[in-house]
N, C-alpha and C positions, 0 to 999 in steps of 0.2 A: 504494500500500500504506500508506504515510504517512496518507494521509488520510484512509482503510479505520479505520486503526487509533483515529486521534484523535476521528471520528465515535463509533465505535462506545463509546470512554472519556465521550463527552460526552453519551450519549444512557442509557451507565449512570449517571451522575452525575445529571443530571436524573430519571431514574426513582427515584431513592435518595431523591430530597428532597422529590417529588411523591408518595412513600408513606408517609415517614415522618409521626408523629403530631405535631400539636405540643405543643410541651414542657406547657399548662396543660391541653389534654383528657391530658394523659398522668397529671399529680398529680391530675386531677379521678375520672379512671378508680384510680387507688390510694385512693383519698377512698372511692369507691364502694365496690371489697371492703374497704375497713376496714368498713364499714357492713351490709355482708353478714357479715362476721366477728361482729360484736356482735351480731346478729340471734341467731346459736348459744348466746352465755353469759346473755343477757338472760331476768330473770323476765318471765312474762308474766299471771301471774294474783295476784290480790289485791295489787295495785300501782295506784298513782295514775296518774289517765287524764292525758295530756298534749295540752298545745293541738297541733295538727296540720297547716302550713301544707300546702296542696292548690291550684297552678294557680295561684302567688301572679302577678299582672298585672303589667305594667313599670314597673319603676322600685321595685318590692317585694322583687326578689330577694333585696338585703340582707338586710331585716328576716325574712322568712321564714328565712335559712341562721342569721342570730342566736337566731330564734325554737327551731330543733332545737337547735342547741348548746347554747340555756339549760335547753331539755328534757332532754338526754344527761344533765344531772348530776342528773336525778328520775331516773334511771332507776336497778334492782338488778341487781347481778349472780343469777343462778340459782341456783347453790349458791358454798362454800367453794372447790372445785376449780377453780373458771371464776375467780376473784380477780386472776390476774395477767393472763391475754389479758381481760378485762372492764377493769381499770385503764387497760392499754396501750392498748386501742382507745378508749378516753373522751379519754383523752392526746389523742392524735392528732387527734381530731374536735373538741377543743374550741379549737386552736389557730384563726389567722384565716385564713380559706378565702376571701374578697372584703372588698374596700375598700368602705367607705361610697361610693354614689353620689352622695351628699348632696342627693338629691331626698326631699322625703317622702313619706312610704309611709301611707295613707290606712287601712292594714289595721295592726290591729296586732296580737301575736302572740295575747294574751287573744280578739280577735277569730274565731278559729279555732277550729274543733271539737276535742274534747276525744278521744283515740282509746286506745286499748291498745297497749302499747311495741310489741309487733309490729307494727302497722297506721302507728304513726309511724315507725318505723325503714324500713318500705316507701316511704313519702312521702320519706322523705329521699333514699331511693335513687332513688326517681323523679324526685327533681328534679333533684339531679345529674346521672342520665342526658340528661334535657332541657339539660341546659349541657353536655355533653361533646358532642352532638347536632347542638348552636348551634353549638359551637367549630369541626365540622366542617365545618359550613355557611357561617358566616364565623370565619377563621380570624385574620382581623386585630383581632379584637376579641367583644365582644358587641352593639355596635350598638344595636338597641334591646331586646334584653333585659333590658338593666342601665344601657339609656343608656349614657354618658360612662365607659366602666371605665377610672379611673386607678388 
């Protein structure tokens, strides 16, 4: 019964840790809905087009998540009403989401298509999903998506 019992603690313990997320797809996936959230208070017409990174190659990830963040602060809010969830979510997104790789990145953000705040706020969200994606895939790291993440 004894060991009925301790099996069965050990085999739920092990399933707890085997399910849980880990900790950077977890901030990576809050990243994402803040990005979804902006998407709601953001003007999207007669507003400056922004470079667009799309499918940035390895060892670019850096510069592409630098390149939206420098983008977030061209972006408007929608109206007066949307002012404080539009503030708070630029907050958030402009903080540092990856460490420089310190390989260089051969694209740089000007190199990138120019698109409509929605069309860029979708890119951003895609590529995040692709590193929460990664994280799940390997989980000890990024490997070579970002090379060396210290």
């Amino acid at each position: 019964m004894e060991r009925m019992i301790v099996f069965c603690m050990l085999f739920f313990c092990s399933s707890m840790v085997l399910t849980a997320a880990p900790p950077k797809a977890t901030k990576y996936k809050q990243l994402a809905k803040t990005i979804d959230q902006l998407k709601d208070v953001v003007k999207d017409k007669d507003v400056e087009l922004l470079h667009t990174p799309e499918n940035p190659v390895d060892g670019c990830l850096h510069t592409a998540v630098t390149c939206f963040q420098n983008g977030i602060l061209k972006l408007q809010p929608k109206n007066s009403h949307v002012n404080a969830t539009f503030n708070k979510t630029v907050k958030i997104l402009r903080r540092p989401i990856f460490p420089d790789s310190g390989e260089q990145c051969e694209s740089s953000c000007e190199s990138y298509e120019r698109k409509k705040p929605q069309e860029f706020l979708n890119s951003f969200s895609k590529l995040m999903q692709k590193v929460i994606d990664h994280i799940w895939i390997f989980p000890s790291g990024f490997g070579h998506f970002v090379h060396k993440h210290r």
